[in-house]
Structure formats: structure tokens, C-alpha cells
C-alpha positions in Angstrom: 29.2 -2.1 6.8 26.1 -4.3 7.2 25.9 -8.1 6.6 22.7 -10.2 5.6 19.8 -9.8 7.1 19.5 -12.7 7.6 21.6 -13.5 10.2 20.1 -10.8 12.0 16.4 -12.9 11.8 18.9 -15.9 12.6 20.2 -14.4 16.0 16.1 -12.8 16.8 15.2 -16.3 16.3 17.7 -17.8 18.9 16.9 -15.1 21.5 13.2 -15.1 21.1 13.2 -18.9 21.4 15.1 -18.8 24.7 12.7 -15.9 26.0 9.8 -17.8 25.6 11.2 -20.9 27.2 13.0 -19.4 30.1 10.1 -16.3 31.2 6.6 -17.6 31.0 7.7 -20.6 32.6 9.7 -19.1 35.0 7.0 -16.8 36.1 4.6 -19.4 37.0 7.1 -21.4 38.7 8.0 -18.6 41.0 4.7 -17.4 42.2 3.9 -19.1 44.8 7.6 -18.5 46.2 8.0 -15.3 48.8 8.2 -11.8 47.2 12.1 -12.2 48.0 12.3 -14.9 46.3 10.5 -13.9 43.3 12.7 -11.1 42.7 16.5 -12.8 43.7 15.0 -15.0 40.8 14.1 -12.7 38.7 17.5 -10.6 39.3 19.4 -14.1 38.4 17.4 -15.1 35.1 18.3 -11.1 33.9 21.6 -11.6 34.6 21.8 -14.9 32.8 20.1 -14.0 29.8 22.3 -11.2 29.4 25.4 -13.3 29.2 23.1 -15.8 27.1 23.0 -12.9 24.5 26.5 -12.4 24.3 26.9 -16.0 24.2 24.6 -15.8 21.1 26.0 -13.1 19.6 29.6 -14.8 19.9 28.9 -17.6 18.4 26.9 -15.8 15.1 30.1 -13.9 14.7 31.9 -17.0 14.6 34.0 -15.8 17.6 36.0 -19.3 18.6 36.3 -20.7 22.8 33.1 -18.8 24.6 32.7 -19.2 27.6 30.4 -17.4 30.0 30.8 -17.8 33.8 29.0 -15.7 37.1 30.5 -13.7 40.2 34.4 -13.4 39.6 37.1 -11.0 39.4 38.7 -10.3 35.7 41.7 -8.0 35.3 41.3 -6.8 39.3 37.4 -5.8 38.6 34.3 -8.2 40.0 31.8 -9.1 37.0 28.5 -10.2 38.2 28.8 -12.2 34.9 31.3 -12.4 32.2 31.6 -13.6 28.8 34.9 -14.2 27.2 35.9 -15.5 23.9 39.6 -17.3 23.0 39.2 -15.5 18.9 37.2 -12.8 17.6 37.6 -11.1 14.1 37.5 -7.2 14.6 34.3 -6.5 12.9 32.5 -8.9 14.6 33.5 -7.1 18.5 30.7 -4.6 18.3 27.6 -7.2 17.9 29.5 -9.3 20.6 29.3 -6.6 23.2 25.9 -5.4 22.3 24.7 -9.1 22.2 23.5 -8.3 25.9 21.6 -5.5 25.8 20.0 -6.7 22.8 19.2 -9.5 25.2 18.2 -7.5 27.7 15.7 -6.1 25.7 14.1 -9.4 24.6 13.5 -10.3 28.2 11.8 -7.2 28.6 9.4 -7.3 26.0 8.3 -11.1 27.4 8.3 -10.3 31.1 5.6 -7.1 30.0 3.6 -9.4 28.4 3.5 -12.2 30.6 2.6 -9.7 33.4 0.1 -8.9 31.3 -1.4 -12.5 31.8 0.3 -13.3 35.5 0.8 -10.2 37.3 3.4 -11.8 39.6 6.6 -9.7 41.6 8.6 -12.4 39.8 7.6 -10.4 36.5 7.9 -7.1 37.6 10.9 -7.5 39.1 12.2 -8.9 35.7 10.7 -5.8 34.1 12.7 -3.7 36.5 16.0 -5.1 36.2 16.3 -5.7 31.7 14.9 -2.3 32.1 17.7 -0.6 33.7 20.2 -2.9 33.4 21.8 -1.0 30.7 21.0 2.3 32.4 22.8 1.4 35.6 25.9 -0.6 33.4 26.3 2.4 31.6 26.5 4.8 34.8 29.2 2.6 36.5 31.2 1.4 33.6 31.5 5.0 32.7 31.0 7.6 35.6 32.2 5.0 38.6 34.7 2.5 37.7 38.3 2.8 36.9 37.8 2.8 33.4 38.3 -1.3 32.3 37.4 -1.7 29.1 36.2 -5.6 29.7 33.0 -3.0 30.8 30.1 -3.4 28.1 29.6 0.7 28.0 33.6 1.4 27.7 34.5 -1.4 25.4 31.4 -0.1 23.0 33.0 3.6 23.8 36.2 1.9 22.6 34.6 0.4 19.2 32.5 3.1 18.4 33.8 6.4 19.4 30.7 7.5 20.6 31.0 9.7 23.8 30.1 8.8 27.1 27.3 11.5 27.0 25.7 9.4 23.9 26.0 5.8 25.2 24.3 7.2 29.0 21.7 9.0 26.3 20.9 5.5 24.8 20.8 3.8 27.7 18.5 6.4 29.3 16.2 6.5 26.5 15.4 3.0 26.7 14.8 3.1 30.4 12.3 6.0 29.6 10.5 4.5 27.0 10.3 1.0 28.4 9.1 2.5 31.7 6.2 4.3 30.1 5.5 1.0 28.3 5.3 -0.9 31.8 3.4 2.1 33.3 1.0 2.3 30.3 1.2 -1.2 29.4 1.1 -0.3 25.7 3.8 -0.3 22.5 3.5 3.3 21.1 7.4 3.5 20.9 9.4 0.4 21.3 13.7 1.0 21.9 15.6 -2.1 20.7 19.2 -3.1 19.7 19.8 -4.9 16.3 22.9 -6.7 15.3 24.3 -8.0 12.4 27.6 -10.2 11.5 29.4 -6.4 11.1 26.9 -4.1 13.0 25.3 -3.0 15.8 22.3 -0.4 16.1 19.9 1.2 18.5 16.1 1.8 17.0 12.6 3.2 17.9 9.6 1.5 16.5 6.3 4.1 16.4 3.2 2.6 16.1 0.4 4.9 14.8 
């Protein structure tokens, strides 16, 4: 079931607007700062922005008391970062938990083409980590952990019904293809998330 598009253009909007605030920035801030440095950073503002998009995505759902908060245990398992909500309408769990890769992806796009511009470790770094960051979720929420469905990859599992082959497929194909974008710095095939009030998807734009 898909709702307007809309909101769809309303939650791009809100994403793309904190990408460009947060990444350019960020990147010239960082480079005169140690390679170590550069890449903690960079490994913090991916972190962040992925809990940023869940935030987003919560609240376009209309899910009620988000709060997002950073290194602490939840049901017995140790979340980097966590986003929880008090009230959530069923339909609107999917776009919620896919509100951080969708995230993810965003800070992607910007950190290839700001290290277009500034090729700084700060900005390859952040190309490295939104580009696997699904990848390596997927792996441990699936193959590693004890199965707690507070996991991104397990909880869309749980929503979905899609095996564990097909999410790891997903998650894989978007490493690929975003790696061959950094390698190649060009956008033949772009992999993005879109969500919606009542949906979720994963797409491939071709340019010819």
C-alpha cells in the first residue's frame, strides 16, 4: 500500500537538507585534524546521521516520544546508537526502520561528491563507513547476534518476510555498486532506499 508522494519528497527534503549542512562542512573542518581524527569523526557523523534518519522517518510516520541516544545496552544487547519511539501505528514500522539506511545512503551520495571537491581522509572515511554500514548491520544482526529483533536487518526480516539471504543480497548490492561509484567516481547505477507513510523500497537508478 503506498501513500503520497509527497511525503516521500517531504522526508528527501529533510535528509538532503541535513546532508548538506552536516558533510561539506564537516569536511573542511576536519582537514587539517590527524588522519585519526578525520576518520573517528567521520565514523561518529555516520553513525549519527543514521539515527537522524530514523529520527526523520519517526516523526513523518507520526510515530509519538522519539528519542534517539548513543552507546548503551537495550534488552541485554550494546547499540552503538538507538532510536526508540513511545507509539507507532503498524504500517508505519517498516519506513521507521529503513529510515537509516535510507540515511545512510544520503550521506554517501554527499561525502562522493564533496571528495570530489576536497579529497580529504575525513571524506573517504565517510564514504567507507555509509557504504557498508548496511553491509556489516546486516551480517551481525543476522549471521552473528542472538537474534534481537531491536536489530534494523531482523526487525525488517520481521516486517517483511524477506529471508536473510535477500536482505544480505540488498545490503551487498549497495556496497557493490556504491564502491564502483567511489572507485570510478561516476553515477552509472545509483542503489537507494525510498519510503513512504506505508512503504519502504530498494531501487537502482541507470543512467544512459
Amino acid at each position: 500500500m503506498k501513500g503520497t508522494k509527497g511525503s516521500t519528497k517531504g522526508f528527501i527534503g529533510i535528509v538532503a537538507v541535513l546532508a548538506v549542512l552536516c558533510l561539506p562542512a564537516t569536511g573542511s573542518c576536519f582537514a587539517p585534524m590527524s588522519d585519526a581524527a578525520q576518520i573517528a569523526a567521520a565514523f561518529m557523523t555516520n553513525l549519527a546521521m543514521h539515527e537522524v534518519g530514523h529520527a526523520a522517518a519517526g516523526t513523518m510516520v507520526g510515530a509519538s516520544g522519539v528519542n534517539t541516544s548513543f552507546f548503551n545496552t537495550k534488552n541485554g544487547s550494546f547499540f552503538l546508537g538507538h532510536t526508540e519511539y513511545h507509539n507507532l501505528k503498524q504500517e508505519g514500522r517498516l519506513p521507521f526502520l529503513v529510515g537509516g539506511p535510507m540515511m545512510n545512503s544520503y550521506t554517501f551520495d554527499f561525502a562522493l561528491a564533496d571528495y570530489d571537491r576536497r579529497p580529504t581522509t575525513y571524506n573517504k572515511a565517510l564514504m567507507f563507513f555509509s557504504c557498508t554500514d548496511f553491509l556489516y548491520y546486516s551480517v551481525y544482526a543476522l549471521y552473528i547476534s542472538k537474534g534481537n529483533n531491536h536489530y534494523d536487518p531482523l526487525a525488517i526480516r520481521q516486517e517483511t518476510g524477506l529471508s536473510r539471504e535477500t536482505i544480505l543480497g540488498v545490503a551487498l548490492t549497495q556496497t557493490i555498486l556504491n564502491g564502483m561509484r567511489a572507485f570510478n567516481m561516476q553515477d552509472r547505477v545509483v542503489p537507494y532506499f525510498e519510503v513512504d507513510r506505508y512503504w519502504a523500497s530498494f531501487n537502482l537508478r541507470v543512467s544512459f
